[in-house]
C-alpha positions in Angstrom: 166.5 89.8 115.6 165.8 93.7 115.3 162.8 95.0 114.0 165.0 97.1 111.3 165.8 92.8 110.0 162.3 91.6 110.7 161.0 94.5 108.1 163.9 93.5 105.9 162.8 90.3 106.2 159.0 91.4 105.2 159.9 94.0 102.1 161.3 90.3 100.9 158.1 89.1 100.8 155.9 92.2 99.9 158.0 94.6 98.5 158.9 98.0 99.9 157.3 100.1 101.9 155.1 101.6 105.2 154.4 98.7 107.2 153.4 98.9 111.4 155.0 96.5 114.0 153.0 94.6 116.6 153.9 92.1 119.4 152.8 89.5 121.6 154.4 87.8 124.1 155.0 84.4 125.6 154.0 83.6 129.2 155.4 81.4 132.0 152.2 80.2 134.8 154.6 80.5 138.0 152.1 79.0 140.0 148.2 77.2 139.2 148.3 74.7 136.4 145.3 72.5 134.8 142.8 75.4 137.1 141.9 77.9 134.6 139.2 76.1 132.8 137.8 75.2 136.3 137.0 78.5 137.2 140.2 78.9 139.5 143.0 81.0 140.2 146.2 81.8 137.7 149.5 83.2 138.3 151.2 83.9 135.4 154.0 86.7 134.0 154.4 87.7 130.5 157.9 87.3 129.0 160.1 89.6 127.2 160.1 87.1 123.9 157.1 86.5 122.0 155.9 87.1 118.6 156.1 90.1 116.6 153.5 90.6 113.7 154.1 92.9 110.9 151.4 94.2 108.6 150.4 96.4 105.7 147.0 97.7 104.3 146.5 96.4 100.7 144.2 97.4 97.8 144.0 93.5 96.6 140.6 92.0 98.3 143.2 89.2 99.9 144.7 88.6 103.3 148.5 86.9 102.5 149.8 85.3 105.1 153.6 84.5 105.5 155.8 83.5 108.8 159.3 83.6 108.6 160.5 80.3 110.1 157.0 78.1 108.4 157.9 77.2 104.0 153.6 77.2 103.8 152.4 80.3 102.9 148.8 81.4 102.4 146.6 83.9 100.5 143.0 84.1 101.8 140.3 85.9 100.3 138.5 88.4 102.5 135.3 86.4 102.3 136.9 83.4 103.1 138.2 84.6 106.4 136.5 82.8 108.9 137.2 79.6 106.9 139.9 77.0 108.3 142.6 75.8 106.3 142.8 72.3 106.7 145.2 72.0 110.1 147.8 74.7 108.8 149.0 77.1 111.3 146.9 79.9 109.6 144.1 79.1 111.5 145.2 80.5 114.8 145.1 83.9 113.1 142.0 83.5 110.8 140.4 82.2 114.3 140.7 85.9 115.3 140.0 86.8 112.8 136.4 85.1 112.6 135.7 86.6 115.9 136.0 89.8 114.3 134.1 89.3 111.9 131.3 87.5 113.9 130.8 90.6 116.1 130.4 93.0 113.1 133.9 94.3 112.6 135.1 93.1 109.2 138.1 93.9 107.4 138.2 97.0 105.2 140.8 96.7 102.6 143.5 93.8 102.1 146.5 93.1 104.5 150.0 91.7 103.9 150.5 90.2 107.4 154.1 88.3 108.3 154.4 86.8 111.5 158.1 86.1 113.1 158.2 84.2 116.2 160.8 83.9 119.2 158.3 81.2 121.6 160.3 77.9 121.5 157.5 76.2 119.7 156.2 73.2 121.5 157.9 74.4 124.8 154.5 75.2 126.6 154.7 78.9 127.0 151.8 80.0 124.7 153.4 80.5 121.1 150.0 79.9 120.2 148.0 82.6 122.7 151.0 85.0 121.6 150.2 84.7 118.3 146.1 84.9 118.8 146.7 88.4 120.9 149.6 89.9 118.4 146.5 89.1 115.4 143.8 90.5 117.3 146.0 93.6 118.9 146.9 94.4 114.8 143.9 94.0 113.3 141.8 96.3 116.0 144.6 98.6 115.4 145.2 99.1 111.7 141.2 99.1 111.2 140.1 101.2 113.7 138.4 99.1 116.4 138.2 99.7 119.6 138.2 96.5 121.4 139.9 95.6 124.8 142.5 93.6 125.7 139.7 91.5 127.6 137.9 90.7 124.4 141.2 90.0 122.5 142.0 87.3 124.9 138.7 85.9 124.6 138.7 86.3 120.9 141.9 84.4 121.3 140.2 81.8 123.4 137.7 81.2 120.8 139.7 80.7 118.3 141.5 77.9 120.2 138.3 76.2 120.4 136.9 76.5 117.4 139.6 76.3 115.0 142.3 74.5 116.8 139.3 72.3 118.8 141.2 72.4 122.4 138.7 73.5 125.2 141.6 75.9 126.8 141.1 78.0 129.7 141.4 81.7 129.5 145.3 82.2 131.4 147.3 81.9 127.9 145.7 84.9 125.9 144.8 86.8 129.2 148.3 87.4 130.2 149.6 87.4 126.5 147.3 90.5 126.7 147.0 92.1 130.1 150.8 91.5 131.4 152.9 94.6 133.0 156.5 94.7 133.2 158.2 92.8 136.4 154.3 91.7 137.3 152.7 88.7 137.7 148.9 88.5 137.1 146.8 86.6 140.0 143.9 86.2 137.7 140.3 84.6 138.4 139.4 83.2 135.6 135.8 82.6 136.6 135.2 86.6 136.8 138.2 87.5 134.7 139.4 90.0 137.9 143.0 90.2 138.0 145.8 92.0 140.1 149.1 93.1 139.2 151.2 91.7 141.8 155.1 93.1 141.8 157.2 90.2 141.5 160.5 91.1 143.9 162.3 88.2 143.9 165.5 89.6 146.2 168.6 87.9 145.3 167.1 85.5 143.1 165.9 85.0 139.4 163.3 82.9 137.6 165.0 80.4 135.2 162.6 78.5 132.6 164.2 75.2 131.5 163.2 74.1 128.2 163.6 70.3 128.3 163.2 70.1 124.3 160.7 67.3 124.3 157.7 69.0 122.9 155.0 70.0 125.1 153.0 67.0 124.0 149.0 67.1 125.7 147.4 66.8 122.4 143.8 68.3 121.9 142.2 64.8 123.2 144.5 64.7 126.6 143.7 68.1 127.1 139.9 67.6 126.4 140.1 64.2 128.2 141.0 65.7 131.6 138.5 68.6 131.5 135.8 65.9 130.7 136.9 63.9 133.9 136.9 67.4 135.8 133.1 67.9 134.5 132.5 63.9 135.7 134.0 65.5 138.9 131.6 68.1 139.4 128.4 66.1 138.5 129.5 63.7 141.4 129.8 66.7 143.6 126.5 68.4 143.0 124.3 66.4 145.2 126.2 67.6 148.1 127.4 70.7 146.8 125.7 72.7 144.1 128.5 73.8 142.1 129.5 74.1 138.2 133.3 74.1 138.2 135.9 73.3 140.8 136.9 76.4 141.2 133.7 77.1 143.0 134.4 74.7 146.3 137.4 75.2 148.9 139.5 72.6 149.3 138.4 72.3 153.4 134.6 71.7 151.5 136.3 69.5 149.2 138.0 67.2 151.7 134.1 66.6 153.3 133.0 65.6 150.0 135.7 63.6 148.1 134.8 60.5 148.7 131.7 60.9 146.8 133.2 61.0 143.3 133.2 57.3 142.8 135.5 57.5 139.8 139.1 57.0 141.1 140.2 58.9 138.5 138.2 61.5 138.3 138.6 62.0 142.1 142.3 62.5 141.4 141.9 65.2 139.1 140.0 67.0 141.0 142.0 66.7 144.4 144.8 68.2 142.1 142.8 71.1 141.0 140.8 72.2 144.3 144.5 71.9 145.9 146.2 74.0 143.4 143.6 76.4 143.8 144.7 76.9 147.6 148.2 77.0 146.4 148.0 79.7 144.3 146.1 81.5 146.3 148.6 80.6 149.2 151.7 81.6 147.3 150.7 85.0 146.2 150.2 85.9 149.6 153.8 84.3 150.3 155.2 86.4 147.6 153.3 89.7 148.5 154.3 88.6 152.4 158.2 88.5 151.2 158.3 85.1 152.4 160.1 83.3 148.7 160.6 80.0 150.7 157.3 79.1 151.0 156.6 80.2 147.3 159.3 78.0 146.3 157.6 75.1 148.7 154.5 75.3 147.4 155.5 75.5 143.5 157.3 72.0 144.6 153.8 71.0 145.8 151.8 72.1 142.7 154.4 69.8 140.5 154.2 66.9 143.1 150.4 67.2 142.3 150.0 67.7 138.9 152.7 64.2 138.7 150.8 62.2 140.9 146.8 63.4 140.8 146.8 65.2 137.3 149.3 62.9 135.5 150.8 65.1 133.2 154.9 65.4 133.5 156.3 62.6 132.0 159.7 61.3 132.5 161.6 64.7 131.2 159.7 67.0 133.0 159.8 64.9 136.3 163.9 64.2 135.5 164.1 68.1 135.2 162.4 68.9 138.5 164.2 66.1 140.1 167.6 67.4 139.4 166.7 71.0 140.1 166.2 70.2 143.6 169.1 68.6 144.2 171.1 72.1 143.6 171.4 73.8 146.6 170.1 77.6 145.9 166.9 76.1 144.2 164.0 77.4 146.2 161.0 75.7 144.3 160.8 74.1 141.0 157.8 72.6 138.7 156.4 72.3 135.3 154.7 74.9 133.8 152.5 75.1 130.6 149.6 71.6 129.8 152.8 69.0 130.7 154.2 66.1 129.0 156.9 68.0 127.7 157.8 71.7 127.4 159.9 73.3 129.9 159.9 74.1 134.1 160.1 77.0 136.1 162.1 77.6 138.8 163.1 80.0 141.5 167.0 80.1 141.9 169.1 82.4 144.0 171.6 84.2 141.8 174.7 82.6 143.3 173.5 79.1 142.2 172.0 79.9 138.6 175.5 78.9 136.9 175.5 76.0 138.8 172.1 75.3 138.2 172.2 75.7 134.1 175.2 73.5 134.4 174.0 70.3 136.9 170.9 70.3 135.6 171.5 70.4 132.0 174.4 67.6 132.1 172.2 65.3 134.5 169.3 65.6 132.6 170.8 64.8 129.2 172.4 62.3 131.0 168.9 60.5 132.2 167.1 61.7 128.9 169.6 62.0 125.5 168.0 65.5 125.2 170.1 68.6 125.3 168.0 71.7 127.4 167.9 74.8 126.7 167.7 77.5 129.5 166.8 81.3 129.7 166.7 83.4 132.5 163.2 85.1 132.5 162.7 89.0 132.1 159.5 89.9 132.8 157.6 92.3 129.8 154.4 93.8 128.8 151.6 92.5 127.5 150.4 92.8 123.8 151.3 96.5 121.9 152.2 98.2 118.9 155.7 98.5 118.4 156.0 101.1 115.2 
């Protein structure tokens, strides 16, 4: 959809008029799953679809709310901003907004705000974070605020916490906010340092699968496995004084492992100390030239996250399992929280037909689901469009 429909689509709800254009985008984590909230290494790219945000200054004393693909619509009161609305998808914005407002930059008049999303909702690739950065990249804008894209990830962050109560790592908003066309981002989410790393993929092109089975780690999942990687640490500490995974190499690791008496919680953690070393690995590979071993250690990281994080599922694994039987596949895994949502792959160009086609008939074959597939373009971060 063009931006000339999408303010077509918002004079519909608001009448005619100025209005400014913001957007957001998606992400796919190419490498270094389940590590962020441990204090560890990420290696996402943002992607050329997202979510565009279209607002308007107002002399009413009222935020409205629309989106164009959700019926509910909502029209909050300025002082009732940093309220939640039941579990309506308003609160990721008013979230945001609430950080905003905690940090003594309020809103000045009234807004008429329309959101129009192109994420695959429930596909793992941060509709959610894209929407947090496109609210936080408007409203700094149209008031006047001068806030970073650092603090607009983190204000997106918060907002995941406190008004959508999942204890998410930092990578989803970061990337929505900091990425840089045909870049990855090799981000330490312990210190928030990042690099830009040029992703040159010679003869070959990342393809995100969407296996249309939601992306399904609810809230407690999610808060479920960061509690086992706490139990993880506390086991560690006697031997180790650390307070995250992300703080011990995985040759320390391997000295210590058998001291984390929960089976489980030992898993866990051999996942996330190893994907550590994997991401760090791979970005090396990728800066290095050498794509093969990229593409053998993103096989690793989903062999991991399947056997020690548990979190792939029959449609995920099915979809990695046929994507390396294609010949021209050089690595393949899940990407986003798992159970659900879509893979990434690495495919050299020759094969990518082949590889939409296999794939997709086996896997609908093993599952009843139809895929959907999109060769990724690799786009900026969060910006005003118009």
């Amino acid at each position: 959809m063009q931006v000339s429909e999408l303010k077509q689509k918002f004079f519909e709800f608001f009448g005619e008029g100025e209005v400014s254009v913001y957007f957001a985008p998606g992400r796919v984590n190419l490498i270094g799953e389940h590590t962020d909230y441990n204090a560890g290494f990420v290696f996402p790219c943002a992607l050329s679809f997202g979510i565009y945000c279209l607002v308007r200054k107002t002399d009413l004393k009222v935020f409205r709310f629309r989106d164009i693909k959700v019926p509910n619509a909502f029209d909050i009161a300025l002082e009732d901003l940093s309220k939640p609305v039941g579990k309506e998808w308003v609160n990721y914005p008013i979230g945001v907004i609430a950080q905003f407002i905690k940090n003594g930059m309020p809103p000045k008049s009234g807004l008429d705000v329309m959101f129009a999303g192109f994420v695959p909702m429930g596909a793992g690739l941060s509709s959610s974070a894209a929407v947090e950065v496109v609210t936080g990249t408007a409203f700094s804008d149209i008031f006047g605020y001068e806030v970073s894209k650092k603090d607009i990830a983190l204000y997106g962050q918060r907002a995941e916490h406190e008004y959508a109560g999942v204890k998410c790592g930092i990578m989803d908003q970061f990337i929505s906010a900091h990425g840089a066309k045909d870049h990855a981002t090799f981000l330490n989410c312990d210190t928030l340092e990042y690099e830009l790393v040029p992703v040159k993929l010679d003869g070959a092109k990342i393809v995100i699968s969407n296996t249309n089975s939601p992306h399904k780690l609810e809230s407690s999942a999610y808060n479920e496995r960061v509690a086992q990687c706490n139990a993880a640490v506390e086991a560690i500490k006697p031997y180790k004084n650390i307070n995250k995974l992300g703080e011990i190499s995985w040759e320390e690791f391997l000295k210590v492992e058998d001291k984390i008496a929960d089976p489980i919680a030992r898993k866990r953690a051999r996942h996330v100390v190893s994907e550590i070393k994997r991401t760090t690995d791979a970005v090396a590979a990728l800066k290095a030239g050498d794509i093969a071993k990229f593409g053998l250690l993103m096989n690793g990281s989903h062999d991991s996250l399947r056997d020690d994080y548990d979190v792939t599922g029959l449609e995920l694994d099915t979809m990695v399992n046929e994507g390396r039987k294609i010949e021209g596949v050089i690595g393949t895994r899940m990407t986003g929280g798992g159970f659900g949502g879509c893979t990434v792959s690495i495919v050299k160009d020759e094969a990518v037909d082949t590889f939409i086609a296999q794939v997709g008939a086996n896997y609908e074959k093993v599952t009843g689901l139809k895929p959907l597939f999109y060769v990724a373009e690799i786009g900026d971060g969060g910006h005003k469009v118009e």
